[in-house]
C-alpha positions as CSV (number, residue, x, y, z in Angstrom):
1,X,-0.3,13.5,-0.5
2,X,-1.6,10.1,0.8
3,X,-3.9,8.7,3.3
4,X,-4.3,5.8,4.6
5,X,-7.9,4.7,6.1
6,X,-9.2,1.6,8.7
7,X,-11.8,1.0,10.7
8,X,-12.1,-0.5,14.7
9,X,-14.9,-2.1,16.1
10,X,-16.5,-4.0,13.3
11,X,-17.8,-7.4,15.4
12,X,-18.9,-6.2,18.4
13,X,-22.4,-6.6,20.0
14,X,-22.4,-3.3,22.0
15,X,-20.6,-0.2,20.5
16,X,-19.9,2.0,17.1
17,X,-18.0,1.1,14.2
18,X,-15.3,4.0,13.7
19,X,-13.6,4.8,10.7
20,X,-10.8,6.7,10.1
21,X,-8.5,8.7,7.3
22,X,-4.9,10.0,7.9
23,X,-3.5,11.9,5.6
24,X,0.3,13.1,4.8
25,X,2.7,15.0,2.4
26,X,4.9,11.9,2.3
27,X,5.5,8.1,3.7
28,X,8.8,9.6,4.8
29,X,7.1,11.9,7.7
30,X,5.6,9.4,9.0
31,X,8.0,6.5,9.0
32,X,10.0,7.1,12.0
33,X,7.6,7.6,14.8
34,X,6.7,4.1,16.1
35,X,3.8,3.7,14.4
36,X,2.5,0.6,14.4
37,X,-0.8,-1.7,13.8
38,X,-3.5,0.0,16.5
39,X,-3.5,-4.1,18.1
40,X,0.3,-4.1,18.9
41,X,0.4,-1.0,20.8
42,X,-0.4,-0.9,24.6
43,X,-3.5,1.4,25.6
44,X,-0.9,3.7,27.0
45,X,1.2,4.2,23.7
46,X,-1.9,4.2,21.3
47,X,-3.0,7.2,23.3
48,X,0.6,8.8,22.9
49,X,0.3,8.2,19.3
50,X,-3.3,9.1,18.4
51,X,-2.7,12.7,20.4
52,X,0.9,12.7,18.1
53,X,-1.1,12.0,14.5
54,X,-3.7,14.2,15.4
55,X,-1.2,17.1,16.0
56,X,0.8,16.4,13.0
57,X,-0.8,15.2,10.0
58,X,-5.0,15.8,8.6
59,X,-6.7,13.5,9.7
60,X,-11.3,12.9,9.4
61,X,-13.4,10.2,11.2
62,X,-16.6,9.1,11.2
63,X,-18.7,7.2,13.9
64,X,-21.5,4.4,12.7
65,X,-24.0,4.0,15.5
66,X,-25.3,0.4,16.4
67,X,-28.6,1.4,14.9
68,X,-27.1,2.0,11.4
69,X,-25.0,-0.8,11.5
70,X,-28.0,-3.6,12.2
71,X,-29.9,-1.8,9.1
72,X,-26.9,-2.7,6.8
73,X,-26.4,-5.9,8.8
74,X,-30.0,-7.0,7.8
75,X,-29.7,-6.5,4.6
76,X,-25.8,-8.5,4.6
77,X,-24.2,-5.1,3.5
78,X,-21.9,-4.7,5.9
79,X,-18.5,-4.5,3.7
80,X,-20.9,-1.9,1.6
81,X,-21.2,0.4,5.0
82,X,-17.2,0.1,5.0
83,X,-16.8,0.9,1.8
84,X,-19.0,3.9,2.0
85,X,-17.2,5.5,5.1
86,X,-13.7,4.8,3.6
87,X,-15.3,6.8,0.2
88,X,-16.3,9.8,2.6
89,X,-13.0,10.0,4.2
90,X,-11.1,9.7,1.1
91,X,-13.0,12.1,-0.7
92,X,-12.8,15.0,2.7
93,X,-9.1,14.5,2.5
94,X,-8.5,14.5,-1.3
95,X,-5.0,12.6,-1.3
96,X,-3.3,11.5,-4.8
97,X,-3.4,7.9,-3.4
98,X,-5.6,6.6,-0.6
99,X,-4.4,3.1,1.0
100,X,-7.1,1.2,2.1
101,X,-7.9,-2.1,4.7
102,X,-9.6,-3.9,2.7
103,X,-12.9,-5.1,3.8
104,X,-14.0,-7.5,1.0
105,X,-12.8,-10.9,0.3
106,X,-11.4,-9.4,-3.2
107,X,-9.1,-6.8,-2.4
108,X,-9.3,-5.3,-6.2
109,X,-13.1,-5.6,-6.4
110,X,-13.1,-3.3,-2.6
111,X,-10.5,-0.9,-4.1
112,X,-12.4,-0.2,-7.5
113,X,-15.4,0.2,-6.1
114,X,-13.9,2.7,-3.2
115,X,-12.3,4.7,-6.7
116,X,-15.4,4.6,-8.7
117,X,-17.5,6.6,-6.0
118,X,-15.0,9.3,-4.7
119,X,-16.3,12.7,-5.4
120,X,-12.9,14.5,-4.4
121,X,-10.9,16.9,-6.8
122,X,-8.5,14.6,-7.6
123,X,-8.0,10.9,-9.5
124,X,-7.1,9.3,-6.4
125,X,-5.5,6.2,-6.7
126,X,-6.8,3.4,-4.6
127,X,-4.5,0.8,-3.2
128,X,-6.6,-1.8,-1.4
129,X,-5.1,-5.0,0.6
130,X,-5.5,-7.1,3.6
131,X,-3.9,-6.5,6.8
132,X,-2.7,-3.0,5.3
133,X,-2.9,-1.6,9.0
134,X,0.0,-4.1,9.5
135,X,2.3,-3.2,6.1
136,X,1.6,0.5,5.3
137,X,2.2,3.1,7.8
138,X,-0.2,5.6,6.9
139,X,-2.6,3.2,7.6
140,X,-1.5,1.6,10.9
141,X,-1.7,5.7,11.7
142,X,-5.5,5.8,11.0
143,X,-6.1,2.2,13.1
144,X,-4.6,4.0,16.2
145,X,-6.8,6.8,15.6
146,X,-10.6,4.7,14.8
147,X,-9.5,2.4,17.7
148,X,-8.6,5.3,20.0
149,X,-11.4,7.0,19.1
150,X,-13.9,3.8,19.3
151,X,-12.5,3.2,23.0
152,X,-13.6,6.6,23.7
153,X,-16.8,6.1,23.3
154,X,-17.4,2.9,24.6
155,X,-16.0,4.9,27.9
156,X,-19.1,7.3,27.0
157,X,-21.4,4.6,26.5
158,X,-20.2,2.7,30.0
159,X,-20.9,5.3,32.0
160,X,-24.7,5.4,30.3
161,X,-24.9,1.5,31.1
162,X,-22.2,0.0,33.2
163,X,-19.3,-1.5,32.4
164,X,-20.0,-4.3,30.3
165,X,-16.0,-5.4,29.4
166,X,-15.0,-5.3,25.5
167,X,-18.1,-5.5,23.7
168,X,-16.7,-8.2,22.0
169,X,-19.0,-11.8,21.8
170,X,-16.3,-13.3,22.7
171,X,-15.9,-11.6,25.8
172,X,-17.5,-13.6,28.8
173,X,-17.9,-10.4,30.5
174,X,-19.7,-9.1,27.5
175,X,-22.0,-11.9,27.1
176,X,-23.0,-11.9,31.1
177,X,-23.6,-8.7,31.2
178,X,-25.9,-8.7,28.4
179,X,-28.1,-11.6,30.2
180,X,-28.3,-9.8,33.1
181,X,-29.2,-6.5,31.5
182,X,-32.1,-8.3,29.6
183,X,-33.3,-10.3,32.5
184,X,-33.4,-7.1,34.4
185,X,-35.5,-5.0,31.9
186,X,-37.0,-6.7,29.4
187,X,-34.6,-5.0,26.3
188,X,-30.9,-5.3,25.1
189,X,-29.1,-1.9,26.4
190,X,-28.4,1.4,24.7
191,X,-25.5,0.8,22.2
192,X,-26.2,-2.7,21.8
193,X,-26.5,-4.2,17.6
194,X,-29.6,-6.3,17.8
195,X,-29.3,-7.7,14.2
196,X,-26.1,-9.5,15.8
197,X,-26.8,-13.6,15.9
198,X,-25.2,-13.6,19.9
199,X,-28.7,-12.3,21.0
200,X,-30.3,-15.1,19.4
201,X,-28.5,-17.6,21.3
202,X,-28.7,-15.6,24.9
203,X,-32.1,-14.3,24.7
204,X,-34.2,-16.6,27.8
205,X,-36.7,-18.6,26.0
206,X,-40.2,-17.7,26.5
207,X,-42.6,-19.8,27.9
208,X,-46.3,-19.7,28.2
209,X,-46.2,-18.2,31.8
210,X,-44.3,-15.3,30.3
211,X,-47.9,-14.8,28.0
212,X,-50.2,-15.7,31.0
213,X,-50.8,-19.2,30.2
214,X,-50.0,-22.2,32.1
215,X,-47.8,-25.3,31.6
216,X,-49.8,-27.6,32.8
């Protein structure tokens, strides 16, 4: 058996970080079903596929809300949060090699530390690279599903807020609707990671009216 494992939603301001494990008998059931990299597939076709993995093949996921991803932001742990996920989901689906996106600069470094910490029955092998969603099938198969299952619950989370565009800082639509939020009530919405840096720079700066003093 083998899995493959990636995550969706790492750099957004609003939204979870989603990780996710596919696992299958062999690279051959899986190699002929259009499975591709979650960010080349239209919304339409991710769907298709996520509903297709899930009915075929084991597969495990795990949702990180905001609020646990600014405490390991904080503390510049972020690629240790990863790391930690892709360990849980390795170690529910107990493949004899797990294929991993790696997270961490050094792509050994990511994979022996993901081997070190499994607790499953069996001496996984670890495989670790970059782009891996983009090379190894198994692993474009868990993107689709952590992406399809992140947009899911951004839906969840819009209707709670409003529709607030990708999440993304790089998203105008994000970043105005964030201003207008705050200006509105005095807080960043539910969902939102407040450790993230884009706050800083759209927070209104205070001024001594806003403490009852004066200007003047």
């Amino acid at each position: 058996m083998i899995c493959g494992v990636d995550e969706a939603g790492k750099g957004p301001v609003i939204g979870p970080l989603v990780v996710a494990a596919v696992a299958v008998n062999n690279a051959k059931d899986i190699a002929n079903l259009g499975i591709k990299d979650s960010k080349q597939l239209t919304q339409k076709k991710r769907k298709e596929l996520a509903n297709l993995i899930k009915e075929k093949f084991n597969f495990a996921v795990e949702i990180i809300e905001p609020r646990i991803v600014d405490e390991y932001r904080r503390r510049n742990k972020l690629n240790e949060l990863n790391r930690e996920a892709f360990e849980r989901l390795i170690s529910k689906l107990d493949p004899n090699v797990a294929y991993v996106d790696a997270a961490d600069v050094n792509e050994n470094r990511f994979g022996s530390q993901i081997k070190a910490s499994l607790t499953n029955k069996k001496d996984t092998d670890v495989i670790s690279m970059h782009k891996a969603d983009a090379k190894i099938k198994v692993v474009a198969a868990a993107s689709i599903i952590a992406k399809e299952t992140r947009e899911n619950e951004i839906g969840k989370l819009k209707d709670k807020i409003g529709d607030f565009g990708s999440g993304y800082p790089s998203d105008e639509r994000t970043i105005k609707f964030l201003k207008s939020f705050y200006a509105d009530n005095g807080k960043w919405p539910t969902g939102t990671r407040e450790s993230w840096k884009t706050l800083e720079r759209i927070r209104p700066v205070k001024t001594l009216d806003d403490f009852g003093g004066s200007n003047e």
